[in-house]
C-alpha positions as CSV (number, residue, x, y, z in Angstrom):
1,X,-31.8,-6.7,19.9
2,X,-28.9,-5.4,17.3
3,X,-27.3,-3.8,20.4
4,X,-27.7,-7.0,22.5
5,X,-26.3,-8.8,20.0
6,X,-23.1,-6.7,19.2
7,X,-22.1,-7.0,23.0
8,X,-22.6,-10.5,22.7
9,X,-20.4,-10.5,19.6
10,X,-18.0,-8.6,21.2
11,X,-17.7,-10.5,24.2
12,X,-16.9,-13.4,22.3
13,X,-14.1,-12.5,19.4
14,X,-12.0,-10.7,22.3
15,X,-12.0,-13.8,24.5
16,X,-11.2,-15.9,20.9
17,X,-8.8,-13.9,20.2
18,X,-7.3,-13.3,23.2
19,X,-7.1,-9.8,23.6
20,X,-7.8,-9.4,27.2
21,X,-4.0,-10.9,27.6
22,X,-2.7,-10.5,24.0
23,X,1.0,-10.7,25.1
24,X,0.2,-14.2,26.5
25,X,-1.9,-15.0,23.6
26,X,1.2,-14.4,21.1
27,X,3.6,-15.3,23.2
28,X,4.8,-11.6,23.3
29,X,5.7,-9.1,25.5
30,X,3.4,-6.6,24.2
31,X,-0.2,-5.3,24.9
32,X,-2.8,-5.5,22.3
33,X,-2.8,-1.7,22.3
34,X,1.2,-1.8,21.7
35,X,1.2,-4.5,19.0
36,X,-1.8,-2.1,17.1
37,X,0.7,0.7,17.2
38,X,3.9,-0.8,16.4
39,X,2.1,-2.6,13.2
40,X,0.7,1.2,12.6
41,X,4.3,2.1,12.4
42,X,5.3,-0.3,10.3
43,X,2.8,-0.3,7.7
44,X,1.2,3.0,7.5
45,X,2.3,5.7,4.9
46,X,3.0,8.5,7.4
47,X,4.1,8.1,10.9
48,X,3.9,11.5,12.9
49,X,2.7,11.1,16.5
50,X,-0.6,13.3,15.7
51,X,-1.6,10.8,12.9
52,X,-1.1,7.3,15.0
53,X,-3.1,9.2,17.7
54,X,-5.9,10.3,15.0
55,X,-5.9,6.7,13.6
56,X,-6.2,4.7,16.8
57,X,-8.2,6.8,18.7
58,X,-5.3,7.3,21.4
59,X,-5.4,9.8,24.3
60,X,-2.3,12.3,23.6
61,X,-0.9,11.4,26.8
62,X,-1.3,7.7,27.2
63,X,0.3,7.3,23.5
64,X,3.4,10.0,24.3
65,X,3.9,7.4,27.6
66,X,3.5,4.7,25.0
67,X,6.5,5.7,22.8
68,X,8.6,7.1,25.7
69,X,8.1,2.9,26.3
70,X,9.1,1.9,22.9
71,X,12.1,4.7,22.5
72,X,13.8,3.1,25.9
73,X,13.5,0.0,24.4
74,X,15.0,0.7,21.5
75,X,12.1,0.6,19.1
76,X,11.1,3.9,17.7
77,X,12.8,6.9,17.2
78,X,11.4,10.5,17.7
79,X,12.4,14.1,15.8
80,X,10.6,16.7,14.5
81,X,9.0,16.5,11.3
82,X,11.0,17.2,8.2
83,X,7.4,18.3,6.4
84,X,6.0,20.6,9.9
85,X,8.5,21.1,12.7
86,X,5.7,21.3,14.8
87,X,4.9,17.7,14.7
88,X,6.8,14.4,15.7
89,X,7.8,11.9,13.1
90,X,7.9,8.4,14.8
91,X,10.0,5.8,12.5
92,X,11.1,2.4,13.9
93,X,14.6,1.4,14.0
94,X,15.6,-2.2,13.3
95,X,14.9,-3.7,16.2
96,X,11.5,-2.4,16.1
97,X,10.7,-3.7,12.3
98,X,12.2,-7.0,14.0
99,X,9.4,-7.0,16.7
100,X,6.7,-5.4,14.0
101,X,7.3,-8.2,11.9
102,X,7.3,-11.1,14.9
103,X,4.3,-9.9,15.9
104,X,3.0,-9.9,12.4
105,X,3.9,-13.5,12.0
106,X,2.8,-14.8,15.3
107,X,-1.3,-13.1,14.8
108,X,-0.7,-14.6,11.0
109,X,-0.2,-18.5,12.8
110,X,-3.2,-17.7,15.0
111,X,-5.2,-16.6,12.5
112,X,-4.7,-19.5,10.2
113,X,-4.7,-21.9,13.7
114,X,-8.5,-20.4,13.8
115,X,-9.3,-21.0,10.2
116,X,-7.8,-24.5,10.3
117,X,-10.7,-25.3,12.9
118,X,-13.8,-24.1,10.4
119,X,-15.4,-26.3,8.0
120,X,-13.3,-25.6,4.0
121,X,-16.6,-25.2,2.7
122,X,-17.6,-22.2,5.5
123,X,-14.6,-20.4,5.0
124,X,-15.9,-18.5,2.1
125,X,-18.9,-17.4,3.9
126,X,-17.1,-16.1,7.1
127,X,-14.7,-14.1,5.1
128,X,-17.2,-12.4,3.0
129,X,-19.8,-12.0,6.6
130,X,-16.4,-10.1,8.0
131,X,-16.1,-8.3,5.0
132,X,-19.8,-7.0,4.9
133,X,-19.6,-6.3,8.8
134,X,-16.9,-4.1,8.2
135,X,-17.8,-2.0,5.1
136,X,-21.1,-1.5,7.1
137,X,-20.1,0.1,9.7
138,X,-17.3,2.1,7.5
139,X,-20.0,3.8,5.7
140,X,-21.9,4.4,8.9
141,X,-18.8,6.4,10.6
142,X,-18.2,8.4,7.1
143,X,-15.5,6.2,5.9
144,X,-14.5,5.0,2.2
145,X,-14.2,1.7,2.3
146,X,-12.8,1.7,-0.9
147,X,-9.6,3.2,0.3
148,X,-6.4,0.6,0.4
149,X,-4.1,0.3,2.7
150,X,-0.2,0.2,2.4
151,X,1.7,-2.5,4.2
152,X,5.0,-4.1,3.9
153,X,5.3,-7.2,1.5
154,X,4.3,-11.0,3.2
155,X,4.9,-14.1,1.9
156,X,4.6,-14.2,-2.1
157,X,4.2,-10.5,-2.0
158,X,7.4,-10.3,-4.2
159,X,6.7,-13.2,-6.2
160,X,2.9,-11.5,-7.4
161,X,5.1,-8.0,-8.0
162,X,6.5,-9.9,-10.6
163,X,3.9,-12.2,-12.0
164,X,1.7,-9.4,-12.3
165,X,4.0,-6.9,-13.9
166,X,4.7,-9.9,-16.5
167,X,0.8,-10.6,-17.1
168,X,-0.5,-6.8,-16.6
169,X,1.9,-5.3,-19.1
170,X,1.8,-8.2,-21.9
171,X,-2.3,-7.7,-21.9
172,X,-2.1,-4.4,-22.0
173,X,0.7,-3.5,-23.9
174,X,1.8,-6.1,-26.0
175,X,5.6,-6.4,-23.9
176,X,7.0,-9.8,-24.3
177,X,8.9,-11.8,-21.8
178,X,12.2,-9.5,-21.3
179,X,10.0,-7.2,-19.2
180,X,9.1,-9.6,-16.6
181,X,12.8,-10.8,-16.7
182,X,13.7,-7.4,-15.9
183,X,11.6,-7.0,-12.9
184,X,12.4,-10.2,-11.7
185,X,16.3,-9.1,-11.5
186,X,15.4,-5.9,-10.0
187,X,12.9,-7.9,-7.5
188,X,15.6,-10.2,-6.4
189,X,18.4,-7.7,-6.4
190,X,16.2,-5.4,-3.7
191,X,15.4,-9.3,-1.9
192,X,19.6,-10.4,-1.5
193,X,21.0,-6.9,-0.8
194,X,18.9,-4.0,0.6
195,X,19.2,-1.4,3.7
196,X,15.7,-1.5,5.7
197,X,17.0,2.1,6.4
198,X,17.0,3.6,3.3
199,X,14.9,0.9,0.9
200,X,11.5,-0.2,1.0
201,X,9.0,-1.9,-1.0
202,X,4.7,-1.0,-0.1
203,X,2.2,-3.4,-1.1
204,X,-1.5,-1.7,-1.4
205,X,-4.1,-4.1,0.1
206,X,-7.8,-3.2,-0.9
207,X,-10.2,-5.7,0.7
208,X,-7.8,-8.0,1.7
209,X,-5.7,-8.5,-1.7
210,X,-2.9,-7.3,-3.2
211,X,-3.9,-3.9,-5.5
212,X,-0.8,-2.3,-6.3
213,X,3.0,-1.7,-5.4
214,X,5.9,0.2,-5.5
215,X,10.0,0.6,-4.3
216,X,12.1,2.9,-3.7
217,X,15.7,1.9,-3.8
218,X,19.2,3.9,-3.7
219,X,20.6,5.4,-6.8
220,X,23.9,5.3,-8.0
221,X,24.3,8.5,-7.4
222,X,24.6,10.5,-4.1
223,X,21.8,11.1,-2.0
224,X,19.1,9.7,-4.8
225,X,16.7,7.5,-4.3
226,X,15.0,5.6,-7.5
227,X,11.4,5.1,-7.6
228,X,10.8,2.0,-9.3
229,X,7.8,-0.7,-10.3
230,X,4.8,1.2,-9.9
231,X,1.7,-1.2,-10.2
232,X,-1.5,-0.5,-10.2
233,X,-4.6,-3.6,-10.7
234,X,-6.7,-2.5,-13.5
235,X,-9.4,-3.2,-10.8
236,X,-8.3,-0.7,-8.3
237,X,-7.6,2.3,-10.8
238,X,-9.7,5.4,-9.7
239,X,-9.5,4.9,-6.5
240,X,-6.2,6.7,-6.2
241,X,-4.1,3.8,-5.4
242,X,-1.0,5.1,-7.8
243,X,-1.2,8.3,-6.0
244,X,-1.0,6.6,-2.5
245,X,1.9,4.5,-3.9
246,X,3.7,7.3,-5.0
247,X,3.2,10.0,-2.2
248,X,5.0,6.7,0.0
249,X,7.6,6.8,-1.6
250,X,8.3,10.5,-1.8
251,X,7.6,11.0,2.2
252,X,9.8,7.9,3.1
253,X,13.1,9.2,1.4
254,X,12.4,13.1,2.2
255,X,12.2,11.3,6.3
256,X,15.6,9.1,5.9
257,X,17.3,12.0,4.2
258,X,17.4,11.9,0.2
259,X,17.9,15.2,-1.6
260,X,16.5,13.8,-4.9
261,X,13.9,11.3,-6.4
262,X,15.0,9.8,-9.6
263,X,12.5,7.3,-12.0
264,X,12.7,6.2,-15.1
265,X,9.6,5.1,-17.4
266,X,7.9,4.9,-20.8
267,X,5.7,7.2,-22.5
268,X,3.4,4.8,-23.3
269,X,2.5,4.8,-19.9
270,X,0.0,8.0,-19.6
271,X,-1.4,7.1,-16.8
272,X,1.7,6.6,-14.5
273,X,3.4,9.8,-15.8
274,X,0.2,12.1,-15.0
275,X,0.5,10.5,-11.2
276,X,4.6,11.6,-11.4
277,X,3.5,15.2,-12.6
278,X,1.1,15.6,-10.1
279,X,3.8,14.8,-7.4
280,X,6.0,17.2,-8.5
281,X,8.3,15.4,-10.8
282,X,10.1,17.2,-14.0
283,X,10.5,15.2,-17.0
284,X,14.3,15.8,-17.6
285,X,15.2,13.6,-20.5
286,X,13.8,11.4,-23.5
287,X,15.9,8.5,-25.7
288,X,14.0,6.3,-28.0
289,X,15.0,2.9,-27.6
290,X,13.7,-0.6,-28.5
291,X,13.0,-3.0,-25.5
292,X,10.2,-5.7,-24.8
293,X,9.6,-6.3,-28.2
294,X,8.7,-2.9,-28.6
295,X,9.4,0.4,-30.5
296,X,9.7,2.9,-27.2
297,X,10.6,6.4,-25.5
298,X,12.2,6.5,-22.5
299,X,11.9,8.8,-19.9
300,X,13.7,10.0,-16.9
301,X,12.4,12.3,-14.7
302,X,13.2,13.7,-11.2
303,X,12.2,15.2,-7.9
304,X,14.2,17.3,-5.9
305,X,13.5,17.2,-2.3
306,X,14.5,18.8,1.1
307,X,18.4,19.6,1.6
308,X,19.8,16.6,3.5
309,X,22.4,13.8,3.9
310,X,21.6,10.3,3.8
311,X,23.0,8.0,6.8
């Protein structure tokens, strides 16, 4: 009976979703087996060819005809690996974050076209019967469900970067309004004037909500790349989420070609400064300085990374 009803389950959420012509379905020109990997590159923390093919399951040679596909279109590029020369880094160039993101926002719309159709007072229940279907079967294959995922910011993702800096570090803390000003400057700085190249912001995403975040952003200086708002939901501490954050950012500007890794923090802030360490970060300098209502030390601290030139 359990496998009866599986198939039967089956059956019916690929024909409502339309996956046996997804392209149609989102008015796209991609399969659902393209669309999976070009959100893959666009949202997961590393990109090499043997990790997509790990994580989706992919025959070596049906995913290498794949992104042969995408690199004529101009949507991926391929090199070797700045970490293992022996392994291809996949990254997608702007016209494939254009079609990453359409498709994003197009299976967003049908989504919420679906959920428009169920009763308010079901929606609850379906979401939390997804959620128990899926950390089932997680466990069954080995898997910690507890694990979040790093995406791209959505709608409002911005907006809660702030809101939650403001909140988090005024419970915990005591930091009055300034600091939230300051992030909202630096948030809307990165929003009106950024390079998709060279900048990026991750949101972590631990059963379907926002955990944690973090940027990385050019420097003033040369080839540097600045590490900057590093959050982490009191709720989703131990699970390694600042690690995760962190590790992003320092792949992502050793790929696009930073020699150095520059951040600058508190020392109040124990917890944050033993993830930096354990990335490889040297505390360089120290100024005591008054800020947030606060009496504080201020820290800079830097990583240096693989010989390079950024574009």
């Amino acid at each position: 009976m359990p496998v009866h009803e599986i198939r039967a389950f089956n059956r019916f959420y690929t024909n409502l979703i339309g996956a046996l012509d997804y392209s149609k379905h989102l008015y796209t020109p991609y399969t659902l087996t393209e669309s999976r990997v070009l959100y893959e590159l666009a949202h997961a923390p590393r990109t090499d060819a043997a990790d997509l093919r790990a994580e989706l399951s992919l025959d070596a040679g049906y995913l290498s005809r794949l992104l042969a596909k995408f690199e004529r279109d101009g949507l991926v590029e391929r090199a070797p690996s700045a970490l293992d020369s022996r392994r291809q880094r996949i990254t997608l160039t702007p016209s494939g974050r254009e079609a990453a993101a359409l498709l994003d926002e197009r299976s967003r719309e049908a989504v919420s076209t679906m959920l428009s159709r169920v009763d308010p007072a079901e929606r609850d229940r379906l979401t939390e019967s997804l959620r128990s279907v899926r950390d089932i079967l997680q466990r069954s294959r080995g898997i910690d469900a507890a694990r979040p995922a790093l995406r791209d910011p959505g709608p409002g993702d911005l907006g809660w970067i702030v809101q939650r800096h403001g909140a988090l570090y005024a419970a915990e803390f005591g930091w009055n309004a300034d600091f939230e000003g300051l992030v909202a400057r630096i948030v809307a700085d990165f929003t009106q004037d950024h390079d998709p190249h060279l900048e990026r912001v991750w949101i972590a995403e631990l059963d379907g909500r926002p955990v944690g975040g973090v940027m990385c952003v050019r420097d003033d200086a040369p080839g540097t790349a600045r590490l900057r708002l590093l959050l982490v939901e009191p709720s989703a501490r131990g699970h390694g989420v600042g690690r995760q954050l962190v590790d992003a950012v320092v792949e992502f500007a050793r790929e696009v070609g930073y020699r150095e890794l520059v951040l600058w923090t508190n020392d109040v802030l124990a917890s944050a400064r033993r993830i930096y360490q354990g990335a490889g970060f040297t505390l360089v300098a120290e100024k005591p300085h008054r800020s947030y209502g606060a009496d504080l030390v201020g820290q800079d601290w830097r990583l240096s990374l693989q010989e390079g030139t950024v574009r």
